[in-house]
C-alpha positions as CSV (number, residue, x, y, z in Angstrom):
1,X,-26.4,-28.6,-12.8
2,X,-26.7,-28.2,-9.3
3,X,-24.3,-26.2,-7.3
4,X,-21.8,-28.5,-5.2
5,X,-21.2,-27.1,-0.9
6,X,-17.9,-26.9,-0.4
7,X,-17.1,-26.1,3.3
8,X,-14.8,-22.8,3.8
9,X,-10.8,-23.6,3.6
10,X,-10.5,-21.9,6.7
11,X,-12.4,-22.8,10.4
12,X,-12.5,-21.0,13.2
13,X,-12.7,-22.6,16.9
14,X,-13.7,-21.0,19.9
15,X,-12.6,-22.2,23.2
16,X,-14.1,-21.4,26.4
17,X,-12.7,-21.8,29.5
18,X,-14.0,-22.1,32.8
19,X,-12.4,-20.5,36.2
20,X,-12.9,-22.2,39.3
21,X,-14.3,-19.9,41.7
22,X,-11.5,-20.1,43.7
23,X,-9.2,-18.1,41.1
24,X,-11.6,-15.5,40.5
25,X,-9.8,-11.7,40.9
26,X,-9.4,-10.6,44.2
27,X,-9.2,-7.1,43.3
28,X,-10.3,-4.7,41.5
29,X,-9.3,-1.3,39.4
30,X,-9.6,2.4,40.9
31,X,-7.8,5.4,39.7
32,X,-5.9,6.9,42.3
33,X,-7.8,9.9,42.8
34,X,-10.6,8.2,44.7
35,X,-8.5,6.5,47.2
36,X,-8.7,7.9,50.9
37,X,-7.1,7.2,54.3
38,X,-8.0,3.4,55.6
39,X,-9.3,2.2,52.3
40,X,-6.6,-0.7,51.2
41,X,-4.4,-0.5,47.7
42,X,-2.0,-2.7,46.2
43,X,1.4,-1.5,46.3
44,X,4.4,-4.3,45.5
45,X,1.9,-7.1,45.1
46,X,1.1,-6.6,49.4
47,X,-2.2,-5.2,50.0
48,X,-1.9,-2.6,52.1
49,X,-3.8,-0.2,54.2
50,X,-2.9,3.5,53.1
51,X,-2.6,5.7,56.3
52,X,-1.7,8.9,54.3
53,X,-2.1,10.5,50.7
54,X,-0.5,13.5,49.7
55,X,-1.3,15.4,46.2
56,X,0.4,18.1,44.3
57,X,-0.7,20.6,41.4
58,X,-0.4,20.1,38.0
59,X,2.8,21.2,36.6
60,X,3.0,23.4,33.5
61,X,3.5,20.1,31.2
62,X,2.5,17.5,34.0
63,X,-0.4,16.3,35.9
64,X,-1.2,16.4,39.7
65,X,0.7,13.3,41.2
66,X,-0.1,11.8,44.4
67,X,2.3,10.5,47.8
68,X,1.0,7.5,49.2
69,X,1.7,6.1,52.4
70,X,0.8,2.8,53.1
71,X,1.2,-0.4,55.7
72,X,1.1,-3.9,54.8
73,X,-1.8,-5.9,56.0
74,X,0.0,-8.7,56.0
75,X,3.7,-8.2,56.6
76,X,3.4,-5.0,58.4
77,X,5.9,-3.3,56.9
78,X,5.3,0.7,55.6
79,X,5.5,0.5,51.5
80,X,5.5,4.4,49.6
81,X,4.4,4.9,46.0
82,X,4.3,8.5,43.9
83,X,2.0,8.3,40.3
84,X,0.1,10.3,38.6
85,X,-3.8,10.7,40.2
86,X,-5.2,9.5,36.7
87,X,-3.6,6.1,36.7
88,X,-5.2,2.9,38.3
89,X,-4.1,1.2,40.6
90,X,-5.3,-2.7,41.9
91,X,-7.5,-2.0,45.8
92,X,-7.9,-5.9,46.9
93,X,-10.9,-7.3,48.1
94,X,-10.7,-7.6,51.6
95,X,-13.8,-9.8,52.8
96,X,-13.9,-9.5,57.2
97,X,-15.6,-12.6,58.8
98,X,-15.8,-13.9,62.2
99,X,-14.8,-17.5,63.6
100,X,-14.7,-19.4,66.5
101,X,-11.9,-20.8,68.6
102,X,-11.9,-24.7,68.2
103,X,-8.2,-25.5,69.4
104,X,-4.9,-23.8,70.6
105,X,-1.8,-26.2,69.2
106,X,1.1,-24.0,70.6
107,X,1.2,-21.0,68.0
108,X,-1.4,-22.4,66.1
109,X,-5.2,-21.8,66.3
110,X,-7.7,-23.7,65.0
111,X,-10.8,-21.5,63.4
112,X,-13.8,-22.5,62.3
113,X,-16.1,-19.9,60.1
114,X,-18.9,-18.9,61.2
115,X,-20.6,-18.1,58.1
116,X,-19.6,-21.7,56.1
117,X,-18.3,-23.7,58.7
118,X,-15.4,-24.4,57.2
119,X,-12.4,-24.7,59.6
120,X,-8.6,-23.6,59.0
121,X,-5.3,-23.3,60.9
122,X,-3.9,-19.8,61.5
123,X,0.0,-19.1,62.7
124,X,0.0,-16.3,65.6
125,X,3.2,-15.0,65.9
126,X,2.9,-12.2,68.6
127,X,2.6,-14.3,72.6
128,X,0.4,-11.4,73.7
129,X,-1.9,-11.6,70.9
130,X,-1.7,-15.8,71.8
131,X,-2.3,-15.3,75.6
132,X,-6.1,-13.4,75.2
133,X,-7.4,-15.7,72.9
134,X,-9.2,-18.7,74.7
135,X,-11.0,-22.2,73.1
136,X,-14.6,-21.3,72.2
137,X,-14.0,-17.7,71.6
138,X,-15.3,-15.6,69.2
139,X,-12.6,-13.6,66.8
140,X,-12.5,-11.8,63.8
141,X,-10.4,-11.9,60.9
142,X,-10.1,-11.1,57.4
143,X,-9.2,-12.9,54.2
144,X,-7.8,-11.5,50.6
145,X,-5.8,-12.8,48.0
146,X,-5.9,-16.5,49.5
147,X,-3.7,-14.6,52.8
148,X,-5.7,-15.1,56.0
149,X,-5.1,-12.8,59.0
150,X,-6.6,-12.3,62.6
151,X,-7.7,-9.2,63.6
152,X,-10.0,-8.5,66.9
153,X,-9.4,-10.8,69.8
């Protein structure tokens, strides 16, 4: 007779996902071999902005390992970190834009991209940094994992 179909016991599903573009990685891998002074690393989950790297000579059962010093783009503070020049590390994508001025609320600016247009509040601590920047004027600043920071008055 004929032969009877009998669907598999078994059924595999496959699930895709989409990511917003809003989580897409803001970094990417490097080992740390190719890092030089003023290119930006992760170190502690801070991206920082290495100012220094130091490297030794393999050992007779090691490899070279490398110093890194490093400041925080965001909190300022100087982070340190010795590995091995081999392993990789995370260097954040740091994208640098330019805005306008639209409004000074008391340590507060109000931005407004001039790429997009899209407009944004950003906390000035330092008052000398607060006194040279005037309604209308043109600063830079530069964005990376979601963090916002001003840079040129």
């Amino acid at each position: 007779m004929g032969d009877i179909f009998r669907p598999p016991s078994c059924a595999i599903f496959l699930i895709v996902l989409s990511i917003p573009s809003s989580d897409k990685m803001a970094w990417e891998q490097s080992e740390i071999r190719s890092l030089k002074v003023n290119n930006y690393m992760m170190i502690d989950d801070e991206p920082c902005k290495i100012k220094s790297i130091d490297t030794s000579k393999p050992g007779k059962h090691g490899e070279a390992k490398a110093r890194i010093q490093a400041i925080g783009v965001f909190d300022g503070k100087k982070h340190s970190m010795i590995s091995p020049v081999t392993h990789k590390v995370r260097v954040p994508i740091i994208d640098k834009r330019k805005a306008q001025v639209i409004s000074i609320m008391g340590d507060e600016i109000k931005l407004m991209d001039m790429d997009n247009y899209d407009t944004f509040n950003l906390a000035i601590d330092d008052e000398d940094t607060l006194d040279k920047i005037e309604q209308g004027q043109e600063v830079g600043y530069l964005e990376t994992e979601g963090r916002k920071k001003l840079t040129r008055v």
